[in-house]
N, CA, C and O atoms as a MOPAC input file, in Angstrom:
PM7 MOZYME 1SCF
protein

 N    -30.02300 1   -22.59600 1    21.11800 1
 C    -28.90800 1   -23.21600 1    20.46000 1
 C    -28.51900 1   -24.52400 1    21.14500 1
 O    -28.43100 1   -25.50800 1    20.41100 1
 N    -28.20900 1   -24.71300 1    22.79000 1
 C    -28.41700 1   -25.79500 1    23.32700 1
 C    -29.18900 1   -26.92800 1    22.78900 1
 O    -28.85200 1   -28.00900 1    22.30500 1
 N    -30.27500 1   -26.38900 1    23.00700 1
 C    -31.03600 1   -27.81600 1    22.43400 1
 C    -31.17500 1   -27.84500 1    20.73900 1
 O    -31.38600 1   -29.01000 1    20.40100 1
 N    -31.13900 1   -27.18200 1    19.88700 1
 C    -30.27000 1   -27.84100 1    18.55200 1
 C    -28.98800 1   -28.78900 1    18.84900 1
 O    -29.02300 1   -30.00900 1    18.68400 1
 N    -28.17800 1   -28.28000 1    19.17600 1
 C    -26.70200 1   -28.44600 1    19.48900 1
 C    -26.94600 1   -29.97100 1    20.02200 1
 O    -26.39300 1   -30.86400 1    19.38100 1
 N    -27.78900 1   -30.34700 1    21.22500 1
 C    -27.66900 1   -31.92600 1    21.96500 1
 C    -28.52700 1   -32.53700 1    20.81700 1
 O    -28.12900 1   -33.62200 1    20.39300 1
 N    -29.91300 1   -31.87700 1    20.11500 1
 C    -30.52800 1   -32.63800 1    19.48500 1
 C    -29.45900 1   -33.68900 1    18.28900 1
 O    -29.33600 1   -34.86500 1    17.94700 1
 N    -28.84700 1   -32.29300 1    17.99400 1
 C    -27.51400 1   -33.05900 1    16.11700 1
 C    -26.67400 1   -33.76200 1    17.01600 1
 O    -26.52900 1   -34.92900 1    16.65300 1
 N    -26.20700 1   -33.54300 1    17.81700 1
 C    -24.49800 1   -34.10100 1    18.51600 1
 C    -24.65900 1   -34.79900 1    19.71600 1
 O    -23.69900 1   -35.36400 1    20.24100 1
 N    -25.98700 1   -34.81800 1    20.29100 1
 C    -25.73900 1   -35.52200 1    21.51600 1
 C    -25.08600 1   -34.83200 1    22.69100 1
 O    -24.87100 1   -35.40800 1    23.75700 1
 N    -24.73200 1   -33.37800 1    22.40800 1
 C    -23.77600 1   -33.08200 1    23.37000 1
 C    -24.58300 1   -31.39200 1    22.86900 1
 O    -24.98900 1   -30.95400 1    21.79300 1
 N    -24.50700 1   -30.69900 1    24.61200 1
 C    -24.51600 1   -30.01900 1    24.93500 1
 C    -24.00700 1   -28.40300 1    25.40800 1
 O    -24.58200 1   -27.34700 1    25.67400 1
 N    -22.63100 1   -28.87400 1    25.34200 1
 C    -21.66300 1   -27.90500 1    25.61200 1
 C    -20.99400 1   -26.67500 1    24.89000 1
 O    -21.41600 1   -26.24300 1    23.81700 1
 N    -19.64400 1   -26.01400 1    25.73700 1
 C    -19.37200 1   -24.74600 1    24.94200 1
 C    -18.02000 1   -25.44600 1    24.10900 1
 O    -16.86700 1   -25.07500 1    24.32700 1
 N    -18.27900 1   -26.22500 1    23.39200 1
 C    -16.89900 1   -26.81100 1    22.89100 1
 C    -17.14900 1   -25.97200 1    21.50200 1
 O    -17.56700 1   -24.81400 1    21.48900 1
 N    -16.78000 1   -26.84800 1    20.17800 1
 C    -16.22000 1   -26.22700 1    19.24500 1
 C    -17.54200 1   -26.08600 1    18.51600 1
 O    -17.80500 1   -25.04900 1    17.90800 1
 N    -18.53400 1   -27.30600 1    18.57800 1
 C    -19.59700 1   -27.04100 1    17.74400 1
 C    -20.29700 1   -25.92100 1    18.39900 1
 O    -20.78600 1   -25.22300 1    17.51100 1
 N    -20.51600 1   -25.52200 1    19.38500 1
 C    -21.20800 1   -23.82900 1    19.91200 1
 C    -20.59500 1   -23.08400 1    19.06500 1
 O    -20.99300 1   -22.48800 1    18.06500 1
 N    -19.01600 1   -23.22200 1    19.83500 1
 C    -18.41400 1   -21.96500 1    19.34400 1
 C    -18.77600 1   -21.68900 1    17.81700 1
 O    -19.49600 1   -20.73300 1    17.52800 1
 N    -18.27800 1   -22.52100 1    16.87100 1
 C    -18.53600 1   -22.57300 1    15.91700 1
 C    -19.72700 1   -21.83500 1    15.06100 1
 O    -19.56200 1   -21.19500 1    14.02300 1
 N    -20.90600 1   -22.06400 1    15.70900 1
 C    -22.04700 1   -21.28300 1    15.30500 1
 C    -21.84700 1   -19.57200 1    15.95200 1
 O    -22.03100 1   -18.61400 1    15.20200 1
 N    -21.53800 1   -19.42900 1    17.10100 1
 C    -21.65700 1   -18.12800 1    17.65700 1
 C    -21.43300 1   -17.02500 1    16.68900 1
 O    -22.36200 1   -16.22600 1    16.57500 1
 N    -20.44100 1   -16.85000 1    16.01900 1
 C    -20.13100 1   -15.90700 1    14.77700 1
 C    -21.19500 1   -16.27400 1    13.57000 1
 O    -21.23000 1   -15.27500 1    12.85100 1
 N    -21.96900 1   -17.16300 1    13.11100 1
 C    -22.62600 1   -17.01900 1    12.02700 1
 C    -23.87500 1   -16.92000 1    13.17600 1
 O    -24.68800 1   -16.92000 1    12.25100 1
 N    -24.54500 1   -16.85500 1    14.10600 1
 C    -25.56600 1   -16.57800 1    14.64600 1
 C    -25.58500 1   -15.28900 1    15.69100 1
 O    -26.39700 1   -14.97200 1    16.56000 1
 N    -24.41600 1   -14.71200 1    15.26700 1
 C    -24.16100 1   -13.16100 1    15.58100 1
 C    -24.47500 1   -13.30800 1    17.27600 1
 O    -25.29300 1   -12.58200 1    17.84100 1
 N    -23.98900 1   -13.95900 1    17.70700 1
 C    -24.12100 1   -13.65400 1    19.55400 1
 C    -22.42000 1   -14.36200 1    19.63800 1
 O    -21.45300 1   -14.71100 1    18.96000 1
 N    -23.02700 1   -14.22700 1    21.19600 1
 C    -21.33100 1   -14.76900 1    22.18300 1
 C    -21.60600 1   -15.88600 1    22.57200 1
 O    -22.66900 1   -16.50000 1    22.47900 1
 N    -20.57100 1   -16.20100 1    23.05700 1
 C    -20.21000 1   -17.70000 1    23.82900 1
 C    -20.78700 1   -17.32800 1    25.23900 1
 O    -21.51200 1   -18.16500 1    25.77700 1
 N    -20.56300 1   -16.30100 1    25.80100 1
 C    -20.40200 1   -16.36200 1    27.14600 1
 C    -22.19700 1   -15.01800 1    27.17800 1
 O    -22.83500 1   -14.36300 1    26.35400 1
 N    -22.22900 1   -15.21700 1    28.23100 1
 C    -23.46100 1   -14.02600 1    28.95300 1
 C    -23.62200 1   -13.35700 1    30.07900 1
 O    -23.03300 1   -13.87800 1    31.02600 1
 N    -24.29600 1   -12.24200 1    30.35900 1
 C    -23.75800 1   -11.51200 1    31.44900 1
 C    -24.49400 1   -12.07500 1    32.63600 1
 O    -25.71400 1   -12.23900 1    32.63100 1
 N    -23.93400 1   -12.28200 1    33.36400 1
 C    -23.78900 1   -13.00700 1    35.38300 1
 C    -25.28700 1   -12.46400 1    35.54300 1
 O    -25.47600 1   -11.25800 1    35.69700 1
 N    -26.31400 1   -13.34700 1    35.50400 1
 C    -27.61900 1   -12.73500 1    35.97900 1
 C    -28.12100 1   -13.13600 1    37.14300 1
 O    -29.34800 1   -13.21500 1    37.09300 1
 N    -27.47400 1   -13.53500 1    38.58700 1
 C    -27.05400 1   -14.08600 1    39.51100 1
 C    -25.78700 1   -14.32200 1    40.20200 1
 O    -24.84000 1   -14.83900 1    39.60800 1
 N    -25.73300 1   -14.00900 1    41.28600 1
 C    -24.32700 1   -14.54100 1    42.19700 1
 C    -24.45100 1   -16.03000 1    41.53700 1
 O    -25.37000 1   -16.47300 1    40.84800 1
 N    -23.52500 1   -16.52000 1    41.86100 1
 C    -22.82200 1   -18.04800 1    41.88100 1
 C    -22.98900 1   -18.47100 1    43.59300 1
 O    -22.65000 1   -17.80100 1    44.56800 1
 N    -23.49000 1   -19.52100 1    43.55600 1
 C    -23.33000 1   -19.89100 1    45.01300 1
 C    -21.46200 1   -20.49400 1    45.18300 1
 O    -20.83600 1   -20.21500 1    46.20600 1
 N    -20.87200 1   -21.23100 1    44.13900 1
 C    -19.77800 1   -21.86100 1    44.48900 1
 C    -18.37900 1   -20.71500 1    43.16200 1
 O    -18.50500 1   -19.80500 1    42.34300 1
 N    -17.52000 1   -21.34000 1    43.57800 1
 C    -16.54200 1   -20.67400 1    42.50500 1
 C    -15.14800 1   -21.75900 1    42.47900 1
 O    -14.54200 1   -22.04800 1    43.51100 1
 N    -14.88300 1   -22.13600 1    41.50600 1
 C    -14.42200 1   -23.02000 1    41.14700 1
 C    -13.09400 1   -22.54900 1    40.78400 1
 O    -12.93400 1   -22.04600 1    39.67200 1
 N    -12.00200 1   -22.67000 1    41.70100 1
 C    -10.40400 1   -21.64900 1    41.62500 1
 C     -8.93000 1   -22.84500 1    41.29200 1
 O     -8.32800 1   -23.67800 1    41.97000 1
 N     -8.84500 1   -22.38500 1    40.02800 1
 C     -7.67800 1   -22.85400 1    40.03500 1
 C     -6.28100 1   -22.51100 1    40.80800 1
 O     -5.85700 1   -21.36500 1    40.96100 1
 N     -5.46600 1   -24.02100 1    41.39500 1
 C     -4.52700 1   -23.68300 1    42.68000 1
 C     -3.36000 1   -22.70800 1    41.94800 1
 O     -2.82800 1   -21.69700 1    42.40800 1
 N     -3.16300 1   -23.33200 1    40.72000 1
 C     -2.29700 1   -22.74900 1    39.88700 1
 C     -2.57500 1   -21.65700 1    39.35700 1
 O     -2.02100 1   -20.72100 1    39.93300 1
 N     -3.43800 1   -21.25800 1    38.17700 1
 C     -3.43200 1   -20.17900 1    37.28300 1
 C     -4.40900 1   -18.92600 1    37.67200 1
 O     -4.49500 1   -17.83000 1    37.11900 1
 N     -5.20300 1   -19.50100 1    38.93300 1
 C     -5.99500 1   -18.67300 1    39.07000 1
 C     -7.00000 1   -18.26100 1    39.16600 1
 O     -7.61500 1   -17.55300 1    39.96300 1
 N     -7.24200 1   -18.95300 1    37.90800 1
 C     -8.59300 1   -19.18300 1    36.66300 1
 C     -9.91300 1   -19.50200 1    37.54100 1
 O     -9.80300 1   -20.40000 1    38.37500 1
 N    -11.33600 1   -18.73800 1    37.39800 1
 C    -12.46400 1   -18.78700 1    38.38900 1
 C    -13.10200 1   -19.05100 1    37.57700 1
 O    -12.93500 1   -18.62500 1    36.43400 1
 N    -14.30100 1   -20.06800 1    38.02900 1
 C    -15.35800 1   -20.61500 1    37.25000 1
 C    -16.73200 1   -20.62400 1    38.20100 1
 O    -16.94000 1   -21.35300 1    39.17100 1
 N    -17.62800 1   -19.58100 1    37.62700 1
 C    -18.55200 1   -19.48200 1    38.84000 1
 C    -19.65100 1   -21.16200 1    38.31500 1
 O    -19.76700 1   -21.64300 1    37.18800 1
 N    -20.26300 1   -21.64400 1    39.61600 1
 C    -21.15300 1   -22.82100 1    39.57500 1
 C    -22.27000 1   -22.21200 1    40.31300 1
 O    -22.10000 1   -21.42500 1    41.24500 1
 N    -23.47300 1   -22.61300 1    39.85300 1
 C    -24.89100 1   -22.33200 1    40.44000 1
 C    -25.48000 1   -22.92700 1    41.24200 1
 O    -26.04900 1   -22.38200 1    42.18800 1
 N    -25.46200 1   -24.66800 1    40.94800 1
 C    -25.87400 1   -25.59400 1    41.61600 1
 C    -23.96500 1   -26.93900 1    42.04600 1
 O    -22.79000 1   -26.93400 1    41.67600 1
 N    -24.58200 1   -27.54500 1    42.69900 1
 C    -23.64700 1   -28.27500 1    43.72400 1
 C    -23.67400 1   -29.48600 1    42.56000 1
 O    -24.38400 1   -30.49100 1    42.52900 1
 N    -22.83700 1   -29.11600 1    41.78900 1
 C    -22.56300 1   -29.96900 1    40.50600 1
 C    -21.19600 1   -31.10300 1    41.18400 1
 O    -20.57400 1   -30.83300 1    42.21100 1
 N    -20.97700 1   -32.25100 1    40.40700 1
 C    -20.02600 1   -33.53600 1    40.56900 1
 C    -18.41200 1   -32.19700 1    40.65800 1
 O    -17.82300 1   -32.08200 1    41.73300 1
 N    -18.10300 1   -31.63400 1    39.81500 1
 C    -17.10600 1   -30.64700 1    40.30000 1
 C    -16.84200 1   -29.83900 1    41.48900 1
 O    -15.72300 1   -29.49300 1    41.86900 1
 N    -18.22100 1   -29.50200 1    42.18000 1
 C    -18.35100 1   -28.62500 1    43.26000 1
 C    -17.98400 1   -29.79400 1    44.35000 1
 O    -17.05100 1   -29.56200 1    45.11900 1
 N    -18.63900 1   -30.96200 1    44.43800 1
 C    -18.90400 1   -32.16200 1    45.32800 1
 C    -17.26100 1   -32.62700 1    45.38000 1
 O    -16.63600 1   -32.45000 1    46.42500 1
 N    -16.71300 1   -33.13400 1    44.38200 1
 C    -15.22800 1   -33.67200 1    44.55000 1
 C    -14.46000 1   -32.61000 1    43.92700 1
 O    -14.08300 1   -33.04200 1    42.83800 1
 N    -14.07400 1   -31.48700 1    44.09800 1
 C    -12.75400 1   -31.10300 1    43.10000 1
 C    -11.87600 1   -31.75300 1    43.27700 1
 O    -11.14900 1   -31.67000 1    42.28800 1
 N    -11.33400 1   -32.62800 1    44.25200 1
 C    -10.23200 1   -33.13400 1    43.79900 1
 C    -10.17600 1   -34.39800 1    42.78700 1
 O     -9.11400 1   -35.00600 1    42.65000 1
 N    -11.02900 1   -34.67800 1    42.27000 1
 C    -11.16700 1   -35.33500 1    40.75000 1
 C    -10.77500 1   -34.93400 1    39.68300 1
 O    -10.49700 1   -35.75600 1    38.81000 1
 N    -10.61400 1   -33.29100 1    39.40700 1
 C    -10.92100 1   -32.66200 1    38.48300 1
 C     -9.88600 1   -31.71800 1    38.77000 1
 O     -9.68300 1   -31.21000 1    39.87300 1
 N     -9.13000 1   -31.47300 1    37.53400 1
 C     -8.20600 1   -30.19400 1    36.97100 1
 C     -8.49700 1   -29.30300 1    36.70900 1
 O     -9.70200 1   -29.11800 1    36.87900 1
 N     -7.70800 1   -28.13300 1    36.13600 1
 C     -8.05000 1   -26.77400 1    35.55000 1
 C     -8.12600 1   -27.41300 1    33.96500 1
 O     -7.38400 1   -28.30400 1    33.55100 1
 N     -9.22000 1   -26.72900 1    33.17100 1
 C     -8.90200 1   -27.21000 1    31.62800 1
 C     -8.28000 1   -26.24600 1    30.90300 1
 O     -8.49400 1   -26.13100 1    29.69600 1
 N     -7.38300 1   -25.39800 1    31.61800 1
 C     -6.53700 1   -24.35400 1    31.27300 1
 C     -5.03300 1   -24.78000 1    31.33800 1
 O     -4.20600 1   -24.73000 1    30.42700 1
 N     -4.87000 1   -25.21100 1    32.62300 1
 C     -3.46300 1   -25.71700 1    32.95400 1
 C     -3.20600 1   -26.66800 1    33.41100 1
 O     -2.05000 1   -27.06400 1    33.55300 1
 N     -4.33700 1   -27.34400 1    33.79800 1
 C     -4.16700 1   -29.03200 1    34.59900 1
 C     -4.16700 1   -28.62700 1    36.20200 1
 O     -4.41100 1   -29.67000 1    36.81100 1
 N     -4.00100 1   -27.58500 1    37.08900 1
 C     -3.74100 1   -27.21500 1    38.07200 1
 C     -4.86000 1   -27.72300 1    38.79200 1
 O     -5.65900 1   -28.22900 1    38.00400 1
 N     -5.30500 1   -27.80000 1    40.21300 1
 C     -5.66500 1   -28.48000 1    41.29100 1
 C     -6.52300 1   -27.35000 1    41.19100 1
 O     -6.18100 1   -26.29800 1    40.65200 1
 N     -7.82200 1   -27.59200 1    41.79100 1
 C     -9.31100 1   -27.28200 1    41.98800 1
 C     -9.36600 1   -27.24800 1    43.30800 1
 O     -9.12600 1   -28.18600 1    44.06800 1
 N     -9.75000 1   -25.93600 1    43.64800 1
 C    -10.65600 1   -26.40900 1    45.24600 1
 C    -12.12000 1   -25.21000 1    45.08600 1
 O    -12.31700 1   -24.30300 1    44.27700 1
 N    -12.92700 1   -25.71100 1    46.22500 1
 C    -14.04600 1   -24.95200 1    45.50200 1
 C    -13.73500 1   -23.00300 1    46.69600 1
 O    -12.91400 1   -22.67200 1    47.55100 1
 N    -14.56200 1   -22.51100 1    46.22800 1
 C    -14.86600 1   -21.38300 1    47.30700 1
 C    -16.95100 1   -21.28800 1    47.42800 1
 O    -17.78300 1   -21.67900 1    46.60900 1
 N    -17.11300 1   -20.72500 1    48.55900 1
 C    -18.73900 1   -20.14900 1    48.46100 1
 C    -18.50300 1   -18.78700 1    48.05700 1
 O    -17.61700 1   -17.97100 1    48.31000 1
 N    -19.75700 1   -18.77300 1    47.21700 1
 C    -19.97400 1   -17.57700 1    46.68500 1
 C    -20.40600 1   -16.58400 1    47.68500 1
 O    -20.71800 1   -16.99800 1    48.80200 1
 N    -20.45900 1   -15.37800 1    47.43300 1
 C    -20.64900 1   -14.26400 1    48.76600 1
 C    -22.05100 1   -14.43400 1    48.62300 1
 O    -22.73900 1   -14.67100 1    47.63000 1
 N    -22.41100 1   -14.21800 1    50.15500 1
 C    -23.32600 1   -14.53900 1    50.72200 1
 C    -24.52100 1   -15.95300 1    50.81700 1
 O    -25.74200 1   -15.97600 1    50.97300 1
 N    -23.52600 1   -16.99900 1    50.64600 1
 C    -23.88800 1   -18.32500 1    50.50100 1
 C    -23.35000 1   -18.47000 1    51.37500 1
 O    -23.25900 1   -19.59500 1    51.86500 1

């Protein structure tokens, strides 16, 4: 679906055009953790955890970058046993 998805739109992501298909292509948005996360991405505010695999521009600066939940402050954590 990815690569349909960048081929039509240029874009890659879980925004609305994924979502969008997920119910007429009978799967989910999301998939089950087939790997630790080396990093985890914690919002200061809400909470909110976002596991990362590789040492992505978010992992490198969080303080660039908000929660896209609440706007709240980012800091990273290592994943267990990283």
């Amino acid at each position: 679906m990815h690569a349909w998805q960048y081929h039509e739109f240029g874009d890659a992501d879980h925004g609305a055009t994924f979502t969008r298909w997920t119910g007429t292509l009978d799967t989910s948005q999301y998939c089950e953790r087939f790997t630790t996360p080396k990093w985890w991405l914690v919002c200061e505010d809400c909470g909110g955890r976002i596991p990362r695999y590789r040492r992505s521009k978010t992992v490198r600066n969080p303080e660039q970058y908000s929660c896209s939940k609440c706007g709240g402050a980012i800091r990273v954590e290592r994943g267990v046993g990283q």
